[in-house]
C-alpha positions as CSV (number, residue, x, y, z in Angstrom):
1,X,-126.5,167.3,-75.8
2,X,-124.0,166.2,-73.0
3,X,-125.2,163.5,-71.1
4,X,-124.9,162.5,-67.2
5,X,-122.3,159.9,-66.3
6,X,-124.3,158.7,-63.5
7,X,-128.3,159.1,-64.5
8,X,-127.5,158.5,-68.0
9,X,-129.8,161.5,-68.9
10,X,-129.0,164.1,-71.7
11,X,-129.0,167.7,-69.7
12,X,-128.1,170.9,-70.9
13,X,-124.7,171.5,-68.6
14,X,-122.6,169.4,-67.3
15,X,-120.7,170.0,-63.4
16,X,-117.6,168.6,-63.1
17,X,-117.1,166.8,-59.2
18,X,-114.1,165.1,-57.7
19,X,-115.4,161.9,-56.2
20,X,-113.0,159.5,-54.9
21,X,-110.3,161.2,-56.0
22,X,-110.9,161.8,-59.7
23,X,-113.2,164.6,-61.2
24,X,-116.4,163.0,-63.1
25,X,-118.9,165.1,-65.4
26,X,-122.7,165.3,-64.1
27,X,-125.3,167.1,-64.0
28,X,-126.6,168.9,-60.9
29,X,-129.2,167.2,-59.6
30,X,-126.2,164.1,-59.5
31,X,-123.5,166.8,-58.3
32,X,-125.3,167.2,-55.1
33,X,-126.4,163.8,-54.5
34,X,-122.5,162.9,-54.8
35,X,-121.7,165.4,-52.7
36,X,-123.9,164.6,-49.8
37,X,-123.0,160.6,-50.2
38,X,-119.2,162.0,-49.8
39,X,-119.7,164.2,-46.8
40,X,-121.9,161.4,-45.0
41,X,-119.1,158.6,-46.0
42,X,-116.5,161.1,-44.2
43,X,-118.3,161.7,-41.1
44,X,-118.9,158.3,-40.5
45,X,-115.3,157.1,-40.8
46,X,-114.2,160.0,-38.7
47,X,-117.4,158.4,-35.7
48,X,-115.9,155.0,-36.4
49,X,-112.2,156.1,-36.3
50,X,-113.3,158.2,-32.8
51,X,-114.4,155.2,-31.7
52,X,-111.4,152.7,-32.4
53,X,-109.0,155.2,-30.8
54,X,-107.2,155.6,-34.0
55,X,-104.8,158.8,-33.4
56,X,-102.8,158.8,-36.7
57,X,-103.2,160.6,-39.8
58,X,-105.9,160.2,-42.6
């Protein structure tokens, strides 16, 4: 049985994510959680980017 890179828990499929760049192997329940700590790290460098006037490329 494959087992979660992150929860360290043997599951029955394994979903491959890109986090930071590189793709990682975990399960679902992990996969979304990931994905939601991604899209809240991006919004709030674009609110503290707004705010410092920064005009240049990501």
């Amino acid at each position: 049985m494959p087992v979660c890179r992150t929860c360290k828990d043997e599951v029955d499929e394994l979903v491959s994510v890109k986090v930071d760049g590189r793709r990682i192997k975990v399960c679902e329940d992990c996969a979304e959680r990931v994905a939601e700590e991604a899209e809240i790290a991006e919004m709030s460098e674009s609110a503290m980017q707004d705010m410092m006037g920064y005009k240049g490329r990501r």
